[in-house]
C-alpha angles and dihedrals in degrees: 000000000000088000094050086051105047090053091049086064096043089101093057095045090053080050093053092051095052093054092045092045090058092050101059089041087057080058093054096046094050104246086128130028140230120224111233118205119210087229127075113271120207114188123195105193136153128215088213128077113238139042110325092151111263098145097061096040083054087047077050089056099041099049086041088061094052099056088069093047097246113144112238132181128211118225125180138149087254090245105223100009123142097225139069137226138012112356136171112217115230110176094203109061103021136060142204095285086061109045110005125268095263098049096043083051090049093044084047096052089036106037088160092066146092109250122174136173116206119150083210093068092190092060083041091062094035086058100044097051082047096058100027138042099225126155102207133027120215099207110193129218089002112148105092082044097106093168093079122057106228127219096191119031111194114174112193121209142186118243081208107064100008107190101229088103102035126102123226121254139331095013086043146359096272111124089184136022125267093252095061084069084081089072098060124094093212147002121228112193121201141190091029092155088191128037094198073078091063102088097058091055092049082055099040087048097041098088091079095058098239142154109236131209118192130214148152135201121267137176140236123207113311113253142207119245080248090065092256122135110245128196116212109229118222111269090031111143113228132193121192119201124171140185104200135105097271114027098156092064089046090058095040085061090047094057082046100058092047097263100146102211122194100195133351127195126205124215123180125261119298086005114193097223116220121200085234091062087059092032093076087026092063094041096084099036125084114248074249087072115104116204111221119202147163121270091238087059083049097070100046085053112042104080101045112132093215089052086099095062080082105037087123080080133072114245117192139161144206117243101208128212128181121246115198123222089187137328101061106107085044092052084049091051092053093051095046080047078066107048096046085059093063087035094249 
């Protein structure tokens, strides 16, 4: 059925990556014009719909930067929030709906930085450089962003679903066409489980000529919704529940790692959580039961007002880090590429 369906789209996909095709050509001959910062712009973006992991491999970036003590600001649309225009993020006194899920979660692990929302990406940067003195700007979920000429392209994909036999939208997941990979400075390629899978991907991927780097998804300790860490007693029941682009693979790491779930429940990515979702989830669970979430998700629930109704249950959360199977000292090497050419 999914199959009949999917072919039954495949003219308006063809349509979709025609018009996306000119539109990028209308770029490269010059009828509209990139705005090039005098600062070093490093995009993470990603060519599939769904979560492939951009928002922690910018957190990477931008905690990498900082090691070496050069100042970096974080720029993204604010996916899913209820404003408009130019916004700095302050994670104490705003929410999701103010800012987006992703850039409230950067703004709460970097709370030194710079970090902005502006669907105009070109009048974000300009702002930011107005009001600021970074060096570099980390500019999310960026490569269809044509607006904003780009110094560093990172395109981030899932091992899990890898888009070289995908089709574009609507037929497929594809928000580009194949060709546009070739576009991209380096491939980043997250939630590979096994590295003995590794080689066939480097093979699969080669074709575009590309440096990779390899990653997968790893957690820190698990923490209250009062930013507490919590350890989970043997016995305790536990229900998952998740609203990224791909749950089912957050819950998959978490059995992996040990974790015994009891239930888990899937939302779709960026979920607005209502109190009458929970309200027939926690029905059936035991005020022993701790619910266990990402930290994205977090950051959409924490400040519901109707979150106390159900204080009688534990609430906790999964801070998330990347470890690299291979790649990483070679993707390290391409951003500090950047920087020497503005002689940072």
């Amino acid at each position: 059925m999914l199959r009949t369906l999917r072919l039954l789209l495949l003219p308006f996909s063809w349509l979709y990556g025609l018009v996306l095709t000119i539109r990028r050509k209308l770029y490269t001959w010059g009828y509209f014009k990139a705005y090039r910062a005098p600062v070093p712009v490093i995009s993470v973006g990603n060519i599939s719909t769904g979560g492939t992991g951009k928002t922690p491999v910018a957190a990477y970036i931008l905690s990498h930067l900082s090691q070496y003590n050069i100042s970096a600001a974080y720029l993204s649309r604010g996916y899913g929030r209820k404003t408009k225009g130019y916004l700095r993020v302050n994670p104490s006194t705003g929410n999701s709906l103010q800012y987006g899920d992703e850039a409230l979660q950067i703004a709460h692990q970097f709370p030194e930085l710079p970090v902005a929302v502006c669907e105009k990406r070109a009048i974000g940067i300009q702002q930011l450089l107005s009001e600021t003195d970074v060096q570099v700007i980390v500019l999310d979920d960026a490569f269809q962003h044509l607006a904003v000429a780009r110094d560093l392209n990172l395109v981030v994909m899932d091992a899990q679903r890898l888009p070289d036999q995908d089709f574009i939208l609507p037929a497929g997941n594809l928000r580009e066409v194949l060709s546009t990979l070739k576009k991209a400075d380096f491939f980043i390629i997250n939630k590979l489980s096994h590295k003995a899978l590794l080689p066939e991907i480097e093979k699969r991927l080669g074709k575009w000529g590309k440096e990779m780097a390899f990653c997968r998804p790893a957690f820190h300790d698990i923490r209250t919704f009062q930013e507490e860490v919590y350890r989970i007693q043997n016995g305790q029941s536990i229900h998952a529940f998740a609203g990224i682009g791909n749950p089912h693979y957050f819950f998959d790491q978490l059995r992996t790692q040990g974790f015994q779930l009891k239930g888990v429940t899937a939302f779709s990515d960026h979920h607005d959580y209502q109190a009458r979702e929970f309200a027939s989830i926690l029905a059936d669970l035991g005020p022993e039961t701790i619910l266990l979430t990402t930290e994205k998700d977090y950051h959409r629930l924490k400040d519901a007002d109707w979150l106390s109704q159900y204080d009688h249950f534990t609430w906790t959360y999964l801070p998330m880090y990347l470890k690299w199977w291979k790649g990483e000292v070679t993707l390290q090497a391409n951003i500090h590429r950047v920087l020497q050419d503005f002689a940072i």
